[in-house]
C-alpha positions in Angstrom: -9.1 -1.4 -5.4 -6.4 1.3 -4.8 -3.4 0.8 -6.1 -1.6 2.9 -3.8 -2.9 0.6 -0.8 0.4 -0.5 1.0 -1.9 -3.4 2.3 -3.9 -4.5 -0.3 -4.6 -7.9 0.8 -6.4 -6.9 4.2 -10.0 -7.8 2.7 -8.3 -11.5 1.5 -9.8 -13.4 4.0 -11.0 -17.3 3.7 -14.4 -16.8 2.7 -13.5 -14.2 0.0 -10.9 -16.7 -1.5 -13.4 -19.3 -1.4 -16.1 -17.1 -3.2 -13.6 -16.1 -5.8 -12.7 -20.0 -6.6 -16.6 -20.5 -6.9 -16.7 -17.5 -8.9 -15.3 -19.3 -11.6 -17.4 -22.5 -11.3 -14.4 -24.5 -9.6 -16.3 -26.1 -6.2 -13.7 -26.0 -3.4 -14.0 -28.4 -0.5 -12.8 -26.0 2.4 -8.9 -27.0 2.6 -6.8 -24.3 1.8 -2.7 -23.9 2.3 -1.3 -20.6 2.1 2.2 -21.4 0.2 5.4 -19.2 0.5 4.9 -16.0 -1.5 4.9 -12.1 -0.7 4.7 -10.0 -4.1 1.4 -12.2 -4.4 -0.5 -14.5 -2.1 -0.8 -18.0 -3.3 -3.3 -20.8 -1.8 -3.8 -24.2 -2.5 -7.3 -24.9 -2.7 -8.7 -28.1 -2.2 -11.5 -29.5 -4.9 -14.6 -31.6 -4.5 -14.0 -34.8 -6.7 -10.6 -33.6 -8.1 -7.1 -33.1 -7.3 -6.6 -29.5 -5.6 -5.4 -26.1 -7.6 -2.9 -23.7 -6.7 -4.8 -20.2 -6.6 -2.9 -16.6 -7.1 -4.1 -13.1 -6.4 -1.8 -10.4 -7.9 -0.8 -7.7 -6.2 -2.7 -4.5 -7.2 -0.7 -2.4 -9.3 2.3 -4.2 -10.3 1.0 -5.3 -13.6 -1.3 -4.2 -15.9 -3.9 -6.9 -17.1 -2.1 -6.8 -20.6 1.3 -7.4 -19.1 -0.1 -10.7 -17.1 -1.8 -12.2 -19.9 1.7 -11.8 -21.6 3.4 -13.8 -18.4 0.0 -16.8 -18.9 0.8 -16.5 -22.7 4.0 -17.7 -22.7 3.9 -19.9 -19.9 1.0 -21.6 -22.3 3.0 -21.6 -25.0 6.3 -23.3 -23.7 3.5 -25.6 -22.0 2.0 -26.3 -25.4 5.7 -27.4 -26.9 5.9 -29.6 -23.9 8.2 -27.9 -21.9 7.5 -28.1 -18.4 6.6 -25.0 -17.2 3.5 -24.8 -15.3 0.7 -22.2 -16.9 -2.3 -21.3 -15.9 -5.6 -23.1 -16.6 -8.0 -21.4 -19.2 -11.3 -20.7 -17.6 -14.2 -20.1 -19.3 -11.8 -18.7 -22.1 -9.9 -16.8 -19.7 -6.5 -17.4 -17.6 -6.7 -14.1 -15.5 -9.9 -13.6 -13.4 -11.4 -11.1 -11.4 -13.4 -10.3 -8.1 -14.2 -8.1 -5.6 -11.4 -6.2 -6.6 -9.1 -8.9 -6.9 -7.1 -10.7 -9.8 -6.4 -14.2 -9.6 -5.4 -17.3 -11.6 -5.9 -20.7 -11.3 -3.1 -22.9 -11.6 -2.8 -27.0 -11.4 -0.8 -28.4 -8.3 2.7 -29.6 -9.5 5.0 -30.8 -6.7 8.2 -31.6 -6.7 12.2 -31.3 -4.7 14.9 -29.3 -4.3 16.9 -30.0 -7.8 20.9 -31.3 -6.7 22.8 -28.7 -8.5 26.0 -29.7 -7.5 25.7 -33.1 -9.7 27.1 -32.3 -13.4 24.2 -34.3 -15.1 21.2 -32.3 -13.0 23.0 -29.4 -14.1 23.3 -30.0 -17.8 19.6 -31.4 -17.3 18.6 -28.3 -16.3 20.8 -26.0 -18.7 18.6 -28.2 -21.4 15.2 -27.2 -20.0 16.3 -23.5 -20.2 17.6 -23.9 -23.4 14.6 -25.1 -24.9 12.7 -22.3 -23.1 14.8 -19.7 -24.4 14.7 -21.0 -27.8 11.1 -20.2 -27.6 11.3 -17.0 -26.0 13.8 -15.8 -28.3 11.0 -16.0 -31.5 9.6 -12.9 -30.3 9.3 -9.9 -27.6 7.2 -9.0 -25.0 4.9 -6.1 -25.7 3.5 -5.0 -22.0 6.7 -6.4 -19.7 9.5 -4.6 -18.8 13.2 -5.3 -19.4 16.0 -5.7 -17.1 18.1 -3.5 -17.1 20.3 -0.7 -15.4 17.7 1.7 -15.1 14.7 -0.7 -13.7 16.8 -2.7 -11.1 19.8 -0.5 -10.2 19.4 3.6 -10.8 15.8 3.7 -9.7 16.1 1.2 -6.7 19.0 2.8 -5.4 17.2 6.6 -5.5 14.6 5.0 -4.1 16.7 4.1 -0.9 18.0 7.2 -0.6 15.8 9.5 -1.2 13.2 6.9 1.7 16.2 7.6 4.2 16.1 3.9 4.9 20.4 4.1 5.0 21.0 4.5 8.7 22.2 8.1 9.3 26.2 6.5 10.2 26.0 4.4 6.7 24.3 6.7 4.7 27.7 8.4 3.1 29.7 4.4 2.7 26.2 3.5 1.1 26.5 6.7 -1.4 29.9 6.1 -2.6 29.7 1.9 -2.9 26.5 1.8 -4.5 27.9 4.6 -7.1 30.8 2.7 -7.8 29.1 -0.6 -7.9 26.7 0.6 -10.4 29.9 2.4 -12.7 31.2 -0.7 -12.5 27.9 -2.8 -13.8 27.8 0.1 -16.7 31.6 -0.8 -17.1 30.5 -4.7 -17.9 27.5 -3.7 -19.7 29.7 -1.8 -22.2 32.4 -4.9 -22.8 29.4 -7.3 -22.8 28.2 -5.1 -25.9 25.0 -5.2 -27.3 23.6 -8.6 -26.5 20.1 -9.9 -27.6 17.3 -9.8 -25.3 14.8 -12.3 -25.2 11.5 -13.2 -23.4 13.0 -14.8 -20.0 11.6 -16.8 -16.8 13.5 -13.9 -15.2 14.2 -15.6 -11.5 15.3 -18.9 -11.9 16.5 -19.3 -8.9 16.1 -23.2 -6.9 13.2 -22.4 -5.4 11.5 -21.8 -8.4 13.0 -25.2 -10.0 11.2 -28.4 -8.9 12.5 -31.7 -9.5 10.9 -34.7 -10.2 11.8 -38.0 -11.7 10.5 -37.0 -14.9 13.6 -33.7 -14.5 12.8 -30.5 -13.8 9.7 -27.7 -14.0 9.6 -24.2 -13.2 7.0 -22.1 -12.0 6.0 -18.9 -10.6 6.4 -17.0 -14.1 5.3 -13.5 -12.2 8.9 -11.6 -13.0 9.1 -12.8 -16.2 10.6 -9.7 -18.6 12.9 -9.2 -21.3 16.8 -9.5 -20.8 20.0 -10.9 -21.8 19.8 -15.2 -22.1 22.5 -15.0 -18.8 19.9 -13.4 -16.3 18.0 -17.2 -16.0 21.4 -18.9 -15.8 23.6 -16.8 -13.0 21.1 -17.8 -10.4 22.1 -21.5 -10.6 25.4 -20.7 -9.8 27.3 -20.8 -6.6 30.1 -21.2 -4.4 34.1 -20.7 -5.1 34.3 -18.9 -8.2 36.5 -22.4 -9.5 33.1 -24.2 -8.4 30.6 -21.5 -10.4 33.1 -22.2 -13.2 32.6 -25.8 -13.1 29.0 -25.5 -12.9 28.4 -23.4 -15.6 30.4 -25.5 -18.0 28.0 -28.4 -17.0 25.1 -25.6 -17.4 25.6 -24.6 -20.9 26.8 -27.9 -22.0 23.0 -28.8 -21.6 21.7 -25.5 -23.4 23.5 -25.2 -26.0 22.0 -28.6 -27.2 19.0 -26.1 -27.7 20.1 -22.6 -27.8 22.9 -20.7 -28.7 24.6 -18.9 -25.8 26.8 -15.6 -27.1 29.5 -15.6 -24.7 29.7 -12.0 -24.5 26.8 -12.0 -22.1 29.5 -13.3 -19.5 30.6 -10.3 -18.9 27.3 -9.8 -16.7 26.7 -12.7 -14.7 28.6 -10.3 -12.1 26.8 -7.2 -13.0 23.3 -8.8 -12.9 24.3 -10.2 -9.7 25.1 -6.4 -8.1 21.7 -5.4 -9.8 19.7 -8.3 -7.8 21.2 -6.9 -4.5 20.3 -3.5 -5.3 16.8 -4.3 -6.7 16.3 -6.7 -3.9 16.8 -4.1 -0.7 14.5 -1.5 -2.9 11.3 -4.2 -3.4 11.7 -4.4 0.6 11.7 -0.9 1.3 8.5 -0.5 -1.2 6.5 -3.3 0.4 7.3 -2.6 4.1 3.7 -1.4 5.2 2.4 -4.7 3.7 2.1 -6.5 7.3 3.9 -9.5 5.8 7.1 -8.4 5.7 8.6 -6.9 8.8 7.0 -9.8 10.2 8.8 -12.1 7.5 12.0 -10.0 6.7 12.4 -8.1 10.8 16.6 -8.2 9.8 15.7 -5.2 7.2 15.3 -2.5 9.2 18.9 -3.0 11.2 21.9 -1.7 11.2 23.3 -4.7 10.6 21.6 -6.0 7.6 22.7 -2.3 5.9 26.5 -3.0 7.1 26.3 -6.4 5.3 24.5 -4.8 2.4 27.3 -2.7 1.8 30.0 -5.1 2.3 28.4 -7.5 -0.8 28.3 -4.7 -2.8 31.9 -4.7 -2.5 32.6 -7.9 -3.2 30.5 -7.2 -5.7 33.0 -4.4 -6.9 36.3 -7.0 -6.9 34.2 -9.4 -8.7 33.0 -7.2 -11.5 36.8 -6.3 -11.4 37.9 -9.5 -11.6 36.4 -10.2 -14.9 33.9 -12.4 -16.5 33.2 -15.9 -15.4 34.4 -18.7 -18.3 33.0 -22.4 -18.0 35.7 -24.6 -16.5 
């Protein structure tokens, strides 16, 4: 398939999903559930005689084959120390399959709730589970995935919006001088923060990647996994008042630290990771626009509007970078 294809998923169609699941001896009984995802598309597939599987094809081009069996890989191995994180089955031998084209993996159905992250003990619940899975990820690197860093999700993504004229015309200027400053200022907390470890990393952890059940907590979607400063799967659990994000990541690393080590240094860019998520964030819509799925999902994007707001988080961003690093409470 092209990689170049800005809709790669036209040929996707039921029947084609269907073949691909037989493809790998798995007997589906016809119920299928598209679930919320847009880098990928995701199904849940119903089975004869057994409980249904959660089915991904990968978007052509992203990743390399090497660089996904990295992401099964260490899904499978946090799996296999009985973390819970959810990895993909192993299919005659294999965890990444192919057809017609298409790249998929086959995953078992986990469900789950929204986890209450403003209760202390779900929080230093949680700040265990990522502890343990950092302790494992820091034993060693990745060799095909990328890292995070200023280059991947700030410099590039931001050139990239620029140089696609997707800044209105009125904005364009405002946009070129905040999003300079904002990224001298995430160099600025880069350079106190030092030179901090990087380790393998879930690499979104935000809550709707965290299910709850009465058993705790289990991520999935692994897909952006990459290497990165410990902080990058902690930030995202964070929020409101500055006071409250204190409180919560005391409660946070009270939890991981009963696994992992956390070097304090790397506080110095919970703010500058945050600035790089914005940036990164308007750049992976600009990139997948011609996919049909996301003016239809994201229609805000292409306004005048969304860009004025864009622009006015960046400066926050800018006062909270200057306002210092956030210390537990």
């Amino acid at each position: 398939m092209d990689t170049t294809d800005p809709t790669p998923y036209a040929d996707l169609g039921p029947d084609r999903i269907l073949d691909a699941i037989e493809s790998v001896d798995l007997v589906p009984d016809g119920r299928m559930l598209a679930l919320n995802s847009y880098e990928n598309r995701v199904y849940q597939i119903g089975l004869d005689e057994t409980t249904p599987v959660v089915v991904k094809f990968y978007r052509p081009g992203r990743w390399s084959d090497a660089a996904i069996a990295e992401e099964h890989d260490f899904a499978t191995e946090l799996a296999e120390r009985e973390i819970p994180a959810i990895a993909p089955l192993r299919i005659k031998g294999e965890t990444l399959h192919h057809f017609a084209g298409h790249r998929f993996s086959v995953s078992p159905r986990r469900g789950g709730r929204d986890p209450e992250l403003d209760d202390p003990e779900v929080l230093e619940w949680v700040g265990r589970f990522i502890g343990r899975i950092h302790a494992v990820g820091a034993t060693r690197p990745f060799a095909h995935r990328p890292r995070l860093d200023i280059d991947a999700f700030g410099t590039g993504p931001r050139a990239l919006l620029l140089d696609q004229e997707w800044i209105p015309a009125e904005l364009r200027e405002t946009y070129t001088e905040v999003s300079a400053s904002a990224l001298a200022a995430v160099a600025e907390c880069y350079a106190r923060a030092g030179r901090v470890r990087e380790i393998r990393l879930h690499g979104d952890c935000h809550r709707g990647n965290l299910l709850w059940t009465d058993a705790g907590p289990h991520f999935v979607d692994f897909d952006d996994a990459r290497s990165g400063p410990a902080v990058q799967d902690l930030w995202m659990l964070l929020s409101g008042s500055r006071a409250e994000q204190s409180r919560q990541l005391a409660d946070v690393l009270a939890g991981y630290e009963d696994f992992c080590d956390f070097d304090v240094r790397e506080l110095h860019l919970v703010e500058a990771l945050r600035t790089l998520r914005l940036i990164h964030h308007a750049a992976w819509l600009a990139r997948r626009w011609q996919d049909p799925a996301f003016p239809a999902a994201f229609p805000w994007f292409a306004t005048t509007h969304y860009w004025e707001q864009h622009i006015a988080q960046l400066r926050e961003q800018l006062l909270a970078m200057e306002a210092g690093p956030l210390w537990p409470a």
